[in-house]
C-alpha positions as protocol buffer text, in pm:
chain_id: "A"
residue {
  index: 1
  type: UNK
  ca { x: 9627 y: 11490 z: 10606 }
}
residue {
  index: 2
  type: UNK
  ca { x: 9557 y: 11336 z: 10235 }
}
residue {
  index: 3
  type: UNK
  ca { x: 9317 y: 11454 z: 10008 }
}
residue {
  index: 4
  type: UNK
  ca { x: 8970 y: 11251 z: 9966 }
}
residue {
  index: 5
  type: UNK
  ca { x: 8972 y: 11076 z: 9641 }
}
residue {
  index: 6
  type: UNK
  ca { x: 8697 y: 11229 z: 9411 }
}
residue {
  index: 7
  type: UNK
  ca { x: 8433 y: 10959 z: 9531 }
}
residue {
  index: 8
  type: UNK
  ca { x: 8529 y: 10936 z: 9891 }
}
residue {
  index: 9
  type: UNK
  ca { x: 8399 y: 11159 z: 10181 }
}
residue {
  index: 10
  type: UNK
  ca { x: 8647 y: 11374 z: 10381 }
}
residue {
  index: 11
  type: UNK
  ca { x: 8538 y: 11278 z: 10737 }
}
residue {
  index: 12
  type: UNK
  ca { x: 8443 y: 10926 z: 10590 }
}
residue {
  index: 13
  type: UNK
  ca { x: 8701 y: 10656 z: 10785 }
}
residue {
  index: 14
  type: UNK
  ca { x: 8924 y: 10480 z: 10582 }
}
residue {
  index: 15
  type: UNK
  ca { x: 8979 y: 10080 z: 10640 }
}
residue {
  index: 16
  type: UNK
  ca { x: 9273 y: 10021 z: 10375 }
}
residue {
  index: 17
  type: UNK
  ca { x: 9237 y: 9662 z: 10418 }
}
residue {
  index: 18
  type: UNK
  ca { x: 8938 y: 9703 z: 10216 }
}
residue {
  index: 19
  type: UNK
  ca { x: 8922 y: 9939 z: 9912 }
}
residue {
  index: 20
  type: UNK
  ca { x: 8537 y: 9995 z: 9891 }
}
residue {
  index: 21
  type: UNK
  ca { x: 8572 y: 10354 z: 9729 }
}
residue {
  index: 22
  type: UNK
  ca { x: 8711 y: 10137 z: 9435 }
}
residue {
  index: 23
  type: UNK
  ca { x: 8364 y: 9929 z: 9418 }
}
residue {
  index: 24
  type: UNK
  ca { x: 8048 y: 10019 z: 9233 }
}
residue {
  index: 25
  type: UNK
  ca { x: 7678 y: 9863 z: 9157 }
}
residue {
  index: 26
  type: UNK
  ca { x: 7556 y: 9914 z: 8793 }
}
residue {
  index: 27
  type: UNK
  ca { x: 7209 y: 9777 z: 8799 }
}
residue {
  index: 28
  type: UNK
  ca { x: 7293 y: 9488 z: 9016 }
}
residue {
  index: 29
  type: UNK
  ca { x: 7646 y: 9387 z: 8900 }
}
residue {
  index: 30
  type: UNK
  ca { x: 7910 y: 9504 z: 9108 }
}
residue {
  index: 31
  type: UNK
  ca { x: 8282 y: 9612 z: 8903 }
}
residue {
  index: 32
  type: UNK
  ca { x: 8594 y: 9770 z: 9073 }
}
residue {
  index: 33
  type: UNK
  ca { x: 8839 y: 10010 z: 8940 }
}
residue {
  index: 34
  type: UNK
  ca { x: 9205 y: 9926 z: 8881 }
}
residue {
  index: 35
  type: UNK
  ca { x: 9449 y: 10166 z: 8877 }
}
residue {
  index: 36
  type: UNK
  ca { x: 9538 y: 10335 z: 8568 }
}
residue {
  index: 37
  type: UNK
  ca { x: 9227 y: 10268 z: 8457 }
}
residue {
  index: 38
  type: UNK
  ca { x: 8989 y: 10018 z: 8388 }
}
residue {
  index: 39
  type: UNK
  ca { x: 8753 y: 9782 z: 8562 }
}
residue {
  index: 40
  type: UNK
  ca { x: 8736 y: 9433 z: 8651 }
}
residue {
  index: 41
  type: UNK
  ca { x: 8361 y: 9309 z: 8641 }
}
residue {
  index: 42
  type: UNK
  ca { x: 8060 y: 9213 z: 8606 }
}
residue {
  index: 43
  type: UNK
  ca { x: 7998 y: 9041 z: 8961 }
}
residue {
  index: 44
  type: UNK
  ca { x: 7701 y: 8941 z: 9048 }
}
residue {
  index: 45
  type: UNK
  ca { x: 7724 y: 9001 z: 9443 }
}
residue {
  index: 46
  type: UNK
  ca { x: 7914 y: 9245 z: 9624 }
}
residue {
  index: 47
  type: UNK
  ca { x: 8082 y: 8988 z: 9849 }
}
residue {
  index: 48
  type: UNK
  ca { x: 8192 y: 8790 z: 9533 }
}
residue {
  index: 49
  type: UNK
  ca { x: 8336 y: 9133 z: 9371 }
}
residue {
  index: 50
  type: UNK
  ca { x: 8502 y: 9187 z: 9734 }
}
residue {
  index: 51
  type: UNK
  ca { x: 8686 y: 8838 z: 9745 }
}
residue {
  index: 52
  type: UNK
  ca { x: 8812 y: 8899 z: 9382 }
}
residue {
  index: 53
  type: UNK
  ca { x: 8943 y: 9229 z: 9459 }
}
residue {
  index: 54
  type: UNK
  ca { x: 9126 y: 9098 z: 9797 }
}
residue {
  index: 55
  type: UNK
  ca { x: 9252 y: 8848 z: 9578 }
}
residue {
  index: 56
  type: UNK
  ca { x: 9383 y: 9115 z: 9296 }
}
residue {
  index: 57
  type: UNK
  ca { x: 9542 y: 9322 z: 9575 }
}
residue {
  index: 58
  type: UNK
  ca { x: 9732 y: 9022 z: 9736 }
}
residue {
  index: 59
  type: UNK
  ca { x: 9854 y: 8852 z: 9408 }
}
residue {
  index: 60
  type: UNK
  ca { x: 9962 y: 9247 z: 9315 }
}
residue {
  index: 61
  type: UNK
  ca { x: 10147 y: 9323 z: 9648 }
}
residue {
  index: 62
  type: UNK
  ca { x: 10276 y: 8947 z: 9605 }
}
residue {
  index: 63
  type: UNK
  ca { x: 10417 y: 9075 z: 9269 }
}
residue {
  index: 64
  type: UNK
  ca { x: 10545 y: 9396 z: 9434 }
}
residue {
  index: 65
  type: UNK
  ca { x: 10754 y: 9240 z: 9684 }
}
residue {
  index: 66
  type: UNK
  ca { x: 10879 y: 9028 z: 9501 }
}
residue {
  index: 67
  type: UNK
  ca { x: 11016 y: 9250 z: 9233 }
}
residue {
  index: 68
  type: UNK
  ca { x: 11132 y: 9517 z: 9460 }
}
């Protein structure tokens, strides 16, 4: 079984279609965290942070297959 990232629960389910444990509110603006570091934000809703992050993980596993 895998380890719980730092932020997630252990018996919490994972959906890895969606990678909520990487989203955060800051006094109502929603970021994520990239890997290696970082953060792309401010969004102003969490569904408009959502679609950008859906987007970043497509166009990156676009860029992944495609350099193999």
């Amino acid at each position: 079984m895998n380890k719980p990232r730092d932020n997630e629960l252990a018996d919490q389910p994972h959906d890895h279609n969606q990678r909520s444990s990487r989203s955060y509110e800051i006094n109502g603006q929603w970021y994520f965290e990239l890997r290696g570091g970082g953060q792309k934000g401010p969004y102003d809703s969490k569904q408009e942070m959502q679609a950008d992050l859906n987007e970043f993980i497509q166009l990156h596993e676009h860029m992944n297959q495609q350099n193999p």
